[in-house]
BASE-293389 format. One record per residue (C-alpha): x negated, y, z negated; residue in three letters. Coordinates in pm, 1 decimal. Layout:
N
east	north	up	tidren
X	Y	Z	ALA
...
//
This chain:
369
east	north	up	tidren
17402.3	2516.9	7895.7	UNK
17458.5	2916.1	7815.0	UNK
17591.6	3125.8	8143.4	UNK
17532.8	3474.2	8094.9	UNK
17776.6	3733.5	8260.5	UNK
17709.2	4074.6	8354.5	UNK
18048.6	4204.8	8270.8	UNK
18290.3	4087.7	8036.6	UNK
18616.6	4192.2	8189.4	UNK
18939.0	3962.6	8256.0	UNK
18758.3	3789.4	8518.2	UNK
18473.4	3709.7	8250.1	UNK
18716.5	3580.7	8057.6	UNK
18889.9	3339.9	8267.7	UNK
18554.7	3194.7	8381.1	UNK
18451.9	3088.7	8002.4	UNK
18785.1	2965.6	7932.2	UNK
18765.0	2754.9	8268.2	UNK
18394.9	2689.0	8136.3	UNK
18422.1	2571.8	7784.5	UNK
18594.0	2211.8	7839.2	UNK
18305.1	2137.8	8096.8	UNK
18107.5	2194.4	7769.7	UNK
17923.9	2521.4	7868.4	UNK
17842.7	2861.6	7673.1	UNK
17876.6	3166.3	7774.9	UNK
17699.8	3502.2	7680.6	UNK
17832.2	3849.0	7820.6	UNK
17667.0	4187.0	7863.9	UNK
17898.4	4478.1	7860.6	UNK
17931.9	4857.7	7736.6	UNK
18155.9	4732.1	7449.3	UNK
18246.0	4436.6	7319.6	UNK
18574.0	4552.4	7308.2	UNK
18673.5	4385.0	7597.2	UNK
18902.1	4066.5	7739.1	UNK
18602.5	3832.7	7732.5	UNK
18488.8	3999.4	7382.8	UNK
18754.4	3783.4	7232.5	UNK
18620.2	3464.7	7348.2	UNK
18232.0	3455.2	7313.4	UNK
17922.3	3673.0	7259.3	UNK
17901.7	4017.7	7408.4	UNK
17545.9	4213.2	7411.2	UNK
17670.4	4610.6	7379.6	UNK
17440.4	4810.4	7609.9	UNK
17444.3	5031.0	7978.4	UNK
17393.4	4759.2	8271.8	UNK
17068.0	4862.4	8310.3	UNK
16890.4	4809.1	7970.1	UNK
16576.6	4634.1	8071.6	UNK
16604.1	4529.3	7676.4	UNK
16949.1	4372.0	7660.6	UNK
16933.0	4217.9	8025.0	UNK
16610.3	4027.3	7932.9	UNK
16748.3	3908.0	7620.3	UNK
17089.2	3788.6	7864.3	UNK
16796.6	3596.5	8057.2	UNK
16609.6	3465.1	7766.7	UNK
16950.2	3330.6	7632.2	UNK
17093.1	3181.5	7966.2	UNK
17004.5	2903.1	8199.8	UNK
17214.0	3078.0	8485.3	UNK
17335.0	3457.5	8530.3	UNK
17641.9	3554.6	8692.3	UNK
17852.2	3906.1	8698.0	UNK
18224.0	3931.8	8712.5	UNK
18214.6	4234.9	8894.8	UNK
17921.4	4375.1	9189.8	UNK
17888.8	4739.0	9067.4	UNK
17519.0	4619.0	8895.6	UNK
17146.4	4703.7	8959.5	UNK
17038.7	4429.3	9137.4	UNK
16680.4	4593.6	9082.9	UNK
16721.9	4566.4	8724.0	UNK
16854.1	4238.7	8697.7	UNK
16566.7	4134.3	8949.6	UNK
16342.1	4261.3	8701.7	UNK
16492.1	4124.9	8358.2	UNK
16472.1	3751.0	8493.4	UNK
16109.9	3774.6	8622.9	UNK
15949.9	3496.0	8412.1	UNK
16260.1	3309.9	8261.0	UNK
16411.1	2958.5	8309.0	UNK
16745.4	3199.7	8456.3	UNK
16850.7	3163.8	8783.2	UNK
17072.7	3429.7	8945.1	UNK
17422.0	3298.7	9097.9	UNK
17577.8	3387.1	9353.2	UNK
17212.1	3526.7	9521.7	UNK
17095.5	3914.9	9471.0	UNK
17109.5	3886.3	9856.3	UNK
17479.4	3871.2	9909.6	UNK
17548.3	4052.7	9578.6	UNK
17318.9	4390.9	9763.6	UNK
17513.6	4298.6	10062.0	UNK
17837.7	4373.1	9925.5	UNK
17743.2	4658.9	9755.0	UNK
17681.9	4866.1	10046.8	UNK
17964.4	4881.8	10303.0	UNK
17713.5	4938.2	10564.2	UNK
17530.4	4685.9	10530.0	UNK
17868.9	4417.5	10473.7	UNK
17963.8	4559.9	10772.1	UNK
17637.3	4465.9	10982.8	UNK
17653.5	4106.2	10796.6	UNK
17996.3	4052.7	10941.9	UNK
17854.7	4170.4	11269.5	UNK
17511.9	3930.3	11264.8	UNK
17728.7	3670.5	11203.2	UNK
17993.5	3699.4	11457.6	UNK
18266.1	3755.1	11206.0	UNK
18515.9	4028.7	11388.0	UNK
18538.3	4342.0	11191.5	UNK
18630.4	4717.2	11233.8	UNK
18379.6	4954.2	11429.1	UNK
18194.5	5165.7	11222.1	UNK
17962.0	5439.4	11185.9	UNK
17694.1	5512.1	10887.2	UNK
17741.6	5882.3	10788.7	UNK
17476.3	6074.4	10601.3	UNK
17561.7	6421.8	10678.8	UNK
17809.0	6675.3	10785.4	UNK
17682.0	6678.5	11151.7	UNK
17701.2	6244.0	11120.3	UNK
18054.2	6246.9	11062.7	UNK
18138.5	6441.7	11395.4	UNK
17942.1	6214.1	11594.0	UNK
18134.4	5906.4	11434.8	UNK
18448.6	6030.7	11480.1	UNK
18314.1	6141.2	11878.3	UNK
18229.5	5781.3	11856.3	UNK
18504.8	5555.9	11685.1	UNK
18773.1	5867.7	11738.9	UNK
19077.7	5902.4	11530.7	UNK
19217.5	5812.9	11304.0	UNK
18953.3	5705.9	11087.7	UNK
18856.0	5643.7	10699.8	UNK
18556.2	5792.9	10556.0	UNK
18425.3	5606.2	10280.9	UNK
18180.9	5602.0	10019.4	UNK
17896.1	5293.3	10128.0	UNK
17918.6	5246.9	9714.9	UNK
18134.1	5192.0	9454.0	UNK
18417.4	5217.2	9604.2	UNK
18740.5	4951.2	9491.4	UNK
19121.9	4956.2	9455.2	UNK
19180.5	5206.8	9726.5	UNK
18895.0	5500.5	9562.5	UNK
18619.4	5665.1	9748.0	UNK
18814.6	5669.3	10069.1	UNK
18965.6	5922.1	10333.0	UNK
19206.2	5900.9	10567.1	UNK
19126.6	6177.7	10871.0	UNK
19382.4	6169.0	11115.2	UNK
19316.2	6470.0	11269.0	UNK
18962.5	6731.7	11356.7	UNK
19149.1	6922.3	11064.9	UNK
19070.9	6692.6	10762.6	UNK
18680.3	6700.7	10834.1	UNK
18664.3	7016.1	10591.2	UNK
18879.0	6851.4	10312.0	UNK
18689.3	6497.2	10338.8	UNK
18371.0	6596.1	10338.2	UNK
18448.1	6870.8	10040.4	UNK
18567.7	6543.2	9799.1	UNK
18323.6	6253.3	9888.7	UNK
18036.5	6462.2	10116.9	UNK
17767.0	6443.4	9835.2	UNK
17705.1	6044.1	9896.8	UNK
17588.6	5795.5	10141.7	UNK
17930.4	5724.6	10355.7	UNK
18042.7	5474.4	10655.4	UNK
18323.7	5637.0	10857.2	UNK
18560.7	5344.1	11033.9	UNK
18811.9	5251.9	11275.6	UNK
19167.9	5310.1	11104.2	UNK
19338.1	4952.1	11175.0	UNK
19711.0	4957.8	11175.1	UNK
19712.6	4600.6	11060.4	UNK
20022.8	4371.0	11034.2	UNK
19902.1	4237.9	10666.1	UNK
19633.9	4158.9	10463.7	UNK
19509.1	3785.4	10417.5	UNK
19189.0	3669.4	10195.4	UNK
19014.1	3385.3	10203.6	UNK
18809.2	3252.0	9890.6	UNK
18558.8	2927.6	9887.1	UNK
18243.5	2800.1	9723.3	UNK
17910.6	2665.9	9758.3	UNK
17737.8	2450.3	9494.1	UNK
17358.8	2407.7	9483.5	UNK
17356.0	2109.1	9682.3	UNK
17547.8	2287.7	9961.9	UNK
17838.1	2173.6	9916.4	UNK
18155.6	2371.2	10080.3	UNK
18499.7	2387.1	9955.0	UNK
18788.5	2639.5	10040.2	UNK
19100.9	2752.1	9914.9	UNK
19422.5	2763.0	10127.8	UNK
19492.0	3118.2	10297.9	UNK
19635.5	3425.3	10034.4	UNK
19872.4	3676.7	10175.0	UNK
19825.0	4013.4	9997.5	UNK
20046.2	4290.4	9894.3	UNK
19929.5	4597.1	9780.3	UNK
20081.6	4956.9	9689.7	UNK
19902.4	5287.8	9615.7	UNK
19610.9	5081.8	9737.0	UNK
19581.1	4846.6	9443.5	UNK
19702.9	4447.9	9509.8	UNK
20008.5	4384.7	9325.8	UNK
20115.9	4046.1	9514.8	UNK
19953.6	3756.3	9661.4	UNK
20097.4	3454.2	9791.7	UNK
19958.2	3106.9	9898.7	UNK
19924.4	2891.5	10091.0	UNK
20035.8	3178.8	10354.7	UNK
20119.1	2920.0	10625.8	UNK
19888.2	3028.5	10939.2	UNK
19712.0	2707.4	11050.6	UNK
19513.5	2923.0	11308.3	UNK
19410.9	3213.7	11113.2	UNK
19326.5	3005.1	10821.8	UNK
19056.9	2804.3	11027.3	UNK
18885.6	3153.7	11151.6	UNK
18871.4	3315.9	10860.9	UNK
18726.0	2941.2	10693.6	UNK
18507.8	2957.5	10975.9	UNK
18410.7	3278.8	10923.1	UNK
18351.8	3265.7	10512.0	UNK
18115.6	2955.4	10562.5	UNK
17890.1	3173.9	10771.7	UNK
17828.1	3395.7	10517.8	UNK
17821.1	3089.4	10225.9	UNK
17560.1	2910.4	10445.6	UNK
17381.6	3300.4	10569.7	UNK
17277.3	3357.4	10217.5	UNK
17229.5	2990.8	10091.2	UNK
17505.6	3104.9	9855.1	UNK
17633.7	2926.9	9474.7	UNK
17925.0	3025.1	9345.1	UNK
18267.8	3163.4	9446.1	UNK
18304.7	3414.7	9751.1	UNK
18618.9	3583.8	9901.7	UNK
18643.1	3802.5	10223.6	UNK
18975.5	4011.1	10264.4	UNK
19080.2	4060.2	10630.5	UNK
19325.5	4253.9	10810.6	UNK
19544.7	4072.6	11098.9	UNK
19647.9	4279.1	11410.6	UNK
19834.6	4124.3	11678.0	UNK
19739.9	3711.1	11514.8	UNK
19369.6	3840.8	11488.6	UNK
19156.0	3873.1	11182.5	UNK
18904.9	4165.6	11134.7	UNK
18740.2	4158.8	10813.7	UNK
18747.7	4444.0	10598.1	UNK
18513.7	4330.7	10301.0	UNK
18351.3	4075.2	10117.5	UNK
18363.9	4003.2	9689.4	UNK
18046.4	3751.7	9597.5	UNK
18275.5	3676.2	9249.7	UNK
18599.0	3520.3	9208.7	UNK
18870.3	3761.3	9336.8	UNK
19216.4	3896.2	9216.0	UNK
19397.1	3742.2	9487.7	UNK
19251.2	3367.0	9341.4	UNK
19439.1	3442.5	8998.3	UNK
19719.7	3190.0	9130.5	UNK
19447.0	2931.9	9117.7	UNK
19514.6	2886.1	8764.9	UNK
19799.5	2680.9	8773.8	UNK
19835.6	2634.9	9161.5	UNK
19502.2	2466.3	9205.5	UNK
19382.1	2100.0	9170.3	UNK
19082.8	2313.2	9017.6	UNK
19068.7	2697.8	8972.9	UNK
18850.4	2928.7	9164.4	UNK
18687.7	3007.9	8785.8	UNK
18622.4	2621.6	8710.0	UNK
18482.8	2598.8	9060.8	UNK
18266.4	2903.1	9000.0	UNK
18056.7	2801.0	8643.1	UNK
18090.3	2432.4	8798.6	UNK
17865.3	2547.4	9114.7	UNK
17623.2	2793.1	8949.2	UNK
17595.3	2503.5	8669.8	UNK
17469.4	2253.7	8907.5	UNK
17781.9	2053.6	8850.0	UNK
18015.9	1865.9	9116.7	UNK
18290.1	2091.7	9299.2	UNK
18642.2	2026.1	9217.6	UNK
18925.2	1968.0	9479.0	UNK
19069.2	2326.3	9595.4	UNK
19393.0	2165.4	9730.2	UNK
19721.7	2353.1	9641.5	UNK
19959.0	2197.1	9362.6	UNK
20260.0	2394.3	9537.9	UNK
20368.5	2731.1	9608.6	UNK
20246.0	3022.7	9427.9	UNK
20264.9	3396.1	9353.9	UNK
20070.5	3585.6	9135.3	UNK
20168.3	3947.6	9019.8	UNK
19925.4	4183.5	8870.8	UNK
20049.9	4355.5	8584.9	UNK
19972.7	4744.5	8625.5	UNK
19978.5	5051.6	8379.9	UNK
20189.1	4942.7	8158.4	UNK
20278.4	4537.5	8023.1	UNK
20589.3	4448.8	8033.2	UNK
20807.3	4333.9	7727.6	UNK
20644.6	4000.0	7685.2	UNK
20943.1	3784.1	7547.4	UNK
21179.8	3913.4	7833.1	UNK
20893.9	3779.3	8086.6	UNK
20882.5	3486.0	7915.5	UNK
21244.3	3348.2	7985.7	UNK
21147.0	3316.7	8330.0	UNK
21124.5	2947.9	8418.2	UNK
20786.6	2808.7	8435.8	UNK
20625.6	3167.5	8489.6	UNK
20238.5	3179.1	8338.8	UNK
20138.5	3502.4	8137.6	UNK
19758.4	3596.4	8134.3	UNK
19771.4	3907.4	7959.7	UNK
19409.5	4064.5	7951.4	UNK
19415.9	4223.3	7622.5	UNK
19334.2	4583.1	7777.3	UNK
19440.0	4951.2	7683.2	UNK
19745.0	5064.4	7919.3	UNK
19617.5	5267.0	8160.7	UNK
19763.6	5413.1	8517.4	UNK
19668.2	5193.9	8759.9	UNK
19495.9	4978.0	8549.2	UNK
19492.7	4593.4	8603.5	UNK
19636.7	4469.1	8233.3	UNK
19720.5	4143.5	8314.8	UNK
19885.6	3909.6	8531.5	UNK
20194.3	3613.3	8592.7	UNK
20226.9	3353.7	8779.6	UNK
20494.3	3093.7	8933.9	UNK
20450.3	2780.5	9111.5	UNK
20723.6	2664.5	9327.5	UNK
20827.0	2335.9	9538.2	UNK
20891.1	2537.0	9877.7	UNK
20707.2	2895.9	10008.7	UNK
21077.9	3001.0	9991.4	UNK
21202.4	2944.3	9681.1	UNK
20879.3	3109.7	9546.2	UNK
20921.6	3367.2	9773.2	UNK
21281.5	3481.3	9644.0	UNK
21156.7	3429.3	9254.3	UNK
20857.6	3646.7	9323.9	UNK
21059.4	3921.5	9490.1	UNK
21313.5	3932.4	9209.2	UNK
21022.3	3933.3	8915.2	UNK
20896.3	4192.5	9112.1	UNK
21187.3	4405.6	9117.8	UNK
21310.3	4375.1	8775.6	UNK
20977.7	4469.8	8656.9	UNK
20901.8	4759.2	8915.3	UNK
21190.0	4841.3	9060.7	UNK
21074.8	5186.5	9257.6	UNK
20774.4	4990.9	9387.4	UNK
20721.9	5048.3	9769.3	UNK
20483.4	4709.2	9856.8	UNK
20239.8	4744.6	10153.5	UNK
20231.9	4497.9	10356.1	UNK
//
């Protein structure tokens, strides 16, 4: 069986190396085949929306996935109209994520607890949502919008000007501005026969908005079975296949969920070695049609992203039984270049080991909790 991916970034990548001992293919469509999964299969070198390359992606491929949700879902609609390929996870939940708005009103329909928000289409909309939700608030574009961009902070009638000037020109959802405790996600998956299984809780860590830490199992019995509860309403909502995470915030031992991924996530990475079966595996193993593996935890893990800059890679290295995955990217600021992880017998020991890796390799780093 050939899986064809709509990107063929690092998350590409670790799903055809999870993919190829379960005997499966993979074929990627990207802007350049210059890219982390380039250096393990196929890559089609096209724009997204070439009606030319995406048909040949479903002409090649029993299944189509994406590793990232920044795709025409009218365009992929169209290139699979009248081929064997099925779509995985659903154009459904993959529109639904797309547009904060309308995640938003999905968390809402489905009881899921989430900040208040507003749609804002105009200069006049965005004084009636903040009349309405009041300050502080975050503007923010309803698209494209990841790692902390296309997002506004307005904390007081004196910022409208300034917000509006730098991301007025697009649809935009103003919200509530939730001075949360920490940041949790959640990440399962559905296989065609409906099957459900879910990871333990992640605790997240971010800094200048981009996640630089997760740990799990975070040990919250309670929160873990609402947001489980809440992540197989959406699975079962869109008859889903495949993996799905949904980051919230918790205030005061409450979750309100801030957004939904319909791919495997960042904060999952420590699945690779801290997982009976990774989040990837589980992924091509659901949209293949094939049995779900057990998402129990081995131990205790942390996973660091690797930002900007890769560290000296034999230094790394003498760490005991630390995992390397670097992506095979051009440094970049802020850019995601790869990513290490440890696996511990207790959530403190790995909780020490993590904190030291993190400060010998960015020692000025100021972590958000």
């Amino acid at each position: 069986m050939t899986i064809g991916v709509v990107g063929a970034g690092q998350l590409g990548a670790m799903m055809a190396l999870s993919g190829y001992p379960l005997g499966l293919d993979f074929l990627f469509l990207d802007r350049s085949a210059a890219t982390p999964a380039g250096r393990f299969a196929p890559v089609l070198s096209g724009e997204f929306t070439d009606p030319a390359l995406l048909r040949q992606l479903a002409e090649r491929s029993e299944v189509i996935s994406f590793d990232w949700e920044n795709i025409s879902v009218e365009a992929l609609r169209a290139a699979t109209r009248g081929t064997r390929a099925r779509i995985a996870p659903p154009l459904r939940a993959l529109a639904a994520a797309q547009d904060r708005l309308s995640e938003k009103r999905t968390f809402e329909r489905l009881g899921i607890p989430t900040t208040r928000f507003f749609p804002v289409d105009s200069r006049a909309a965005l004084d009636r949502a903040i009349a309405r939700i009041g300050l502080p608030g975050v503007l923010k574009t309803r698209r494209l919008g990841y790692d902390g961009k296309g997002q506004f902070v307005l904390r007081g009638l004196g910022d409208r000007e300034r917000a509006w000037a730098l991301i007025g020109n697009v649809p935009l959802i103003y919200e509530e501005f939730v001075p949360f405790d920490y940041e949790v996600s959640i990440i399962g998956v559905r296989g065609r026969s409906g099957d459900i299984r879910i990871y333990p809780l992640n605790r997240n860590y971010h800094a200048d908005g981009i996640l630089r830490l997760t740990v799990a199992p975070w040990h919250a019995p309670r929160l873990l079975r609402a947001a489980a509860q809440g992540l197989r309403r959406v699975l079962e909502s869109f008859s889903y296949v495949g993996v799905l995470a949904i980051e919230f915030f918790v205030r005061s031992g409450r979750l309100i969920a801030n957004e939904m991924a319909p791919r495997v996530h960042n904060s999952g990475h420590w699945t690779l070695e801290g997982a009976c079966t990774s989040q990837f595996e589980n992924h091509v193993r659901a949209i293949a049609g094939l049995p779900l593996g057990d998402t129990s935890a081995l131990g205790h893990a942390a996973m660091i992203n690797l930002i900007g800059k890769m560290p000296e890679r034999k230094s790394l290295l003498t760490e005991s039984g630390l995992h390397l995955h670097d992506y095979g990217k051009e440094p970049r600021h802020g850019r995601k270049l790869g990513h290490c992880t440890i696996v511990e017998a207790s959530a403190r020991r790995r909780d020490l080991r993590a904190a030291r890796i993190l400060r010998r390799l960015y020692p000025q780093l100021p972590l958000q909790p």
